[in-house]
N, C-alpha and C positions, 0 to 999 in steps of 0.2 A: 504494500500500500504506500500512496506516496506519502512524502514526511509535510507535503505541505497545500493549503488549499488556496483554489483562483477566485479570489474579492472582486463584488464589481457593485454596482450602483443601478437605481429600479430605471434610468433611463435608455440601458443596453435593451430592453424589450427582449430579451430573449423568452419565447416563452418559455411556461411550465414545463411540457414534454422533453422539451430540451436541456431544459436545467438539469431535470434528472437525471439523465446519462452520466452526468459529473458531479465531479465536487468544486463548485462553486455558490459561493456565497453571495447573495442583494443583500446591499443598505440600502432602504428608502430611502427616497429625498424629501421632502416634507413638505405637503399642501397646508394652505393658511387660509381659510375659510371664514370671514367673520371673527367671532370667538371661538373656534375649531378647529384643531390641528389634526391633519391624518398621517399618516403614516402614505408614500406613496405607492399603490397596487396590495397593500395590505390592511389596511381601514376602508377602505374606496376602492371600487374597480373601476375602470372606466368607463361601463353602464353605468353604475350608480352617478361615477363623477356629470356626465351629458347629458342625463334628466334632471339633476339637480340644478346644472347650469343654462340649461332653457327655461327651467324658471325663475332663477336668482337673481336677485335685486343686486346682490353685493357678490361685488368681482373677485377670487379667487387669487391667492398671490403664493410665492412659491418660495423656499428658503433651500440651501444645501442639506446633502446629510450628517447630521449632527456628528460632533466625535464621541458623543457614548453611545450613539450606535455604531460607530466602527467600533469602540472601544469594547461593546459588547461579543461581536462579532471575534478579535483577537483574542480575546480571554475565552471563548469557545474554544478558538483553537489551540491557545496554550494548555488546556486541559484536554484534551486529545493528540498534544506532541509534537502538532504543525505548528510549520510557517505560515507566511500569505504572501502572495502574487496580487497586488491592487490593482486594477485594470480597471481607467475613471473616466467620465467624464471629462471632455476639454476644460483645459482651467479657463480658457477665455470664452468660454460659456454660464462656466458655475466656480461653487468654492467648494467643490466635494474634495479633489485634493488638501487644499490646506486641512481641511477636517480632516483625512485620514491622517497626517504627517502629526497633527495634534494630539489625536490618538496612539498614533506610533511611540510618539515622546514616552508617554504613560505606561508603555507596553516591551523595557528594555528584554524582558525576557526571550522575546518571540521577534523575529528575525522576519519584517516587514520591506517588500520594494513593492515600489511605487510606481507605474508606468500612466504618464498623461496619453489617453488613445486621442488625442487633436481631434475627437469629434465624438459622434452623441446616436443614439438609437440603434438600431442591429449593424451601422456602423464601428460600432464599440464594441456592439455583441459578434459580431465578426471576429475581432482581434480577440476575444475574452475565448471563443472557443477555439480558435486557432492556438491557443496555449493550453486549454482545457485538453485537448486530442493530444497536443505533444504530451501534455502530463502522464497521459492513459496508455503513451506508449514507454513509458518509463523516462521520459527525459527527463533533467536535475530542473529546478526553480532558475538558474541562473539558464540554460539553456532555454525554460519557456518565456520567461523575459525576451530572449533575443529574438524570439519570435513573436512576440507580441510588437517590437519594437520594430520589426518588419514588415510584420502587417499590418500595421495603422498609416504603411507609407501607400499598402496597396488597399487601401480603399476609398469610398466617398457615400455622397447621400446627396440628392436629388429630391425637390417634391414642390409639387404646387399648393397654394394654399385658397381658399375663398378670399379672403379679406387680408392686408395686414397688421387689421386693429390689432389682435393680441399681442401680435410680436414689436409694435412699437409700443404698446399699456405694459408689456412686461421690460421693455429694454434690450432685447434680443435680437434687434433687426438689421446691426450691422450696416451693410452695403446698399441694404435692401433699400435703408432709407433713398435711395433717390426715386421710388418706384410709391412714396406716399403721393397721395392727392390727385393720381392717375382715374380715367375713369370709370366707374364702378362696372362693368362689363370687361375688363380687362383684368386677366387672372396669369401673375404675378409667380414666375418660376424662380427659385432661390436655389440655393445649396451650401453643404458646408465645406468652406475654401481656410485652408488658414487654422482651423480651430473655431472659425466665427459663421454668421452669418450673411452672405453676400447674394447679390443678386445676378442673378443668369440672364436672364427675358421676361418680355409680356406677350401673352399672347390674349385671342380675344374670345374664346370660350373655355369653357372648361376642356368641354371635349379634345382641344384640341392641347390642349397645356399636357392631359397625360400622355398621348398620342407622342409627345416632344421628349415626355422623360425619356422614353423605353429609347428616343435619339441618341440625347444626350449619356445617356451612361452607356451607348455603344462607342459617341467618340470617345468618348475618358476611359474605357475599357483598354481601346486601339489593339484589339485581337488578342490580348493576356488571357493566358488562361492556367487553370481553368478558373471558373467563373460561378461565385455565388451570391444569390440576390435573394433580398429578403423586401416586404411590406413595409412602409411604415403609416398609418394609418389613424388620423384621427374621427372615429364613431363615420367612419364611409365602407368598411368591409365590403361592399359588393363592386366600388370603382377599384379595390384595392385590389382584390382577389382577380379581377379582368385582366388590370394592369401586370400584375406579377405572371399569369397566364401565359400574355403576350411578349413578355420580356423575355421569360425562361423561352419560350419557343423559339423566338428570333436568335436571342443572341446566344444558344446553346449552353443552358446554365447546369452545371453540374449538380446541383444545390438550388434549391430554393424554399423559402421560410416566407410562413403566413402570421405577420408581427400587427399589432396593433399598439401605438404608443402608451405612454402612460400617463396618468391624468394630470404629473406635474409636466410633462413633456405638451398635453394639450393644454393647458393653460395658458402657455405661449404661439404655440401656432394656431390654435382657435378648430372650432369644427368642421368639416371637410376637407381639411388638409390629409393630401394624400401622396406619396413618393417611394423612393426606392431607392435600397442601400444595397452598396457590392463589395465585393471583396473578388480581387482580378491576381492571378499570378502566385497563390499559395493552397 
């Protein structure tokens, strides 16, 4: 058994089925509701969070995950004899790393790295299982680091969104900002370039903004393979599931995963937001 377990954060979206396979550990990142805190994907599912939110008066706001729930999490594994592999969120999206390095401090027994994956959703959960697999073939913690640290070079995220209210209400919009105040029939393709959020294109329906991802992540692919592509999906499941469909078919994907975000991840891109995360060349 290995001596140590793969840490990651509830914005990787990997789902459940797949979590099981391995040993990797979620911190939630923390929904702020009114006077209500949740736990993210663990107090709140994403049903609950998008009927709540169609009828809520008061906007939802989002914080990192705390360091006593990493902190929790490590004393887990110092009493079962493991290390941890953190495999996090972009810091220039959130402060979930400094919260684990805070936790780390507290935690001299148990022997913590730290890898920033420069982006967010089954883009993350991409690199988190591409070390999770090295783990389960026997590689060392310092081997699956280097692969974590390789494949966060071979991925990206893709995804259109309805509106950009959310991601300018939360602070998230990056590049995107040149693409406020555009007209409301114009639907607003983004991605994550950098660690941040930047803007790609506008186009003028929906229809045709998804039609553009499954493009777009063929140039950014440019023939790497092989090739795995995941959902990322805020409460549109049936544009999500088409889209990933028609992507795996086209661009002959080895792998593909049916991801739905998480409610601190839709808080900022808002509902309909729908795209798609890859992982090319590992």
């Amino acid at each position: 058994m290995s001596k140590f377990a793969i840490v990651t954060d509830s914005t990787s979206g990997i789902p459940d089925d797949v979590l099981s396979q391995y040993d990797i550990r979620v911190a939630p990142q923390v929904l702020i509701w009114g006077e209500e805190t949740f736990q993210d994907g663990v107090d709140i599912t994403p049903t609950q969070f998008y009927q709540r939110l169609a009828k809520s008066t008061v906007n939802p706001t989002t914080s990192q995950v705390t360091p006593s729930s990493f902190l929790k999490i490590f004393q887990e594994l110092q009493a079962e004899g493991k290390d941890a592999l953190a495999i996090l969120v972009s810091t220039k999206l959130s402060g979930t790393v400094p919260s684990a390095n805070q936790a780390m401090e507290l935690m001299p027994g148990v022997r913590v790295e730290i890898v920033d994956s420069n982006t967010i959703a089954m883009a993350l959960g991409f690199v988190v299982l591409a070390a999770a697999r090295a783990a389960a073939q026997g590689a060392s913690l310092e081997e699956c680091k280097a692969v974590a640290e390789k494949a966060r070079t071979l991925t990206g995220v893709v995804f259109a969104v309805d509106t950009l209210e959310f991601l300018h209400r939360g602070g998230r919009i990056g590049g995107g900002s040149r693409f406020l105040g555009t007209a409301l029939n114009i639907k607003p393709i983004l991605e994550i370039a950098g660690g941040r959020v930047e803007a790609v294109e506008r186009v003028r329906t929906r229809r045709k903004s998804l039609s553009r991802l499954v493009e777009l992540i063929e140039e950014r692919v440019a023939g790497r393979s092989p090739l795995r592509l995941a959902t990322l999906h805020a409460n549109a499941p049936e544009d999500a599931k088409a889209l990933l469909d028609e992507a795996a078919a086209r661009l002959g994907a080895v792998e593909s995963i049916f991801s739905e975000v998480s409610p601190v991840i839709g808080t900022h891109a808002g509902p309909g937001t729908v795209g798609l995360a890859f992982m090319a060349g590992l």
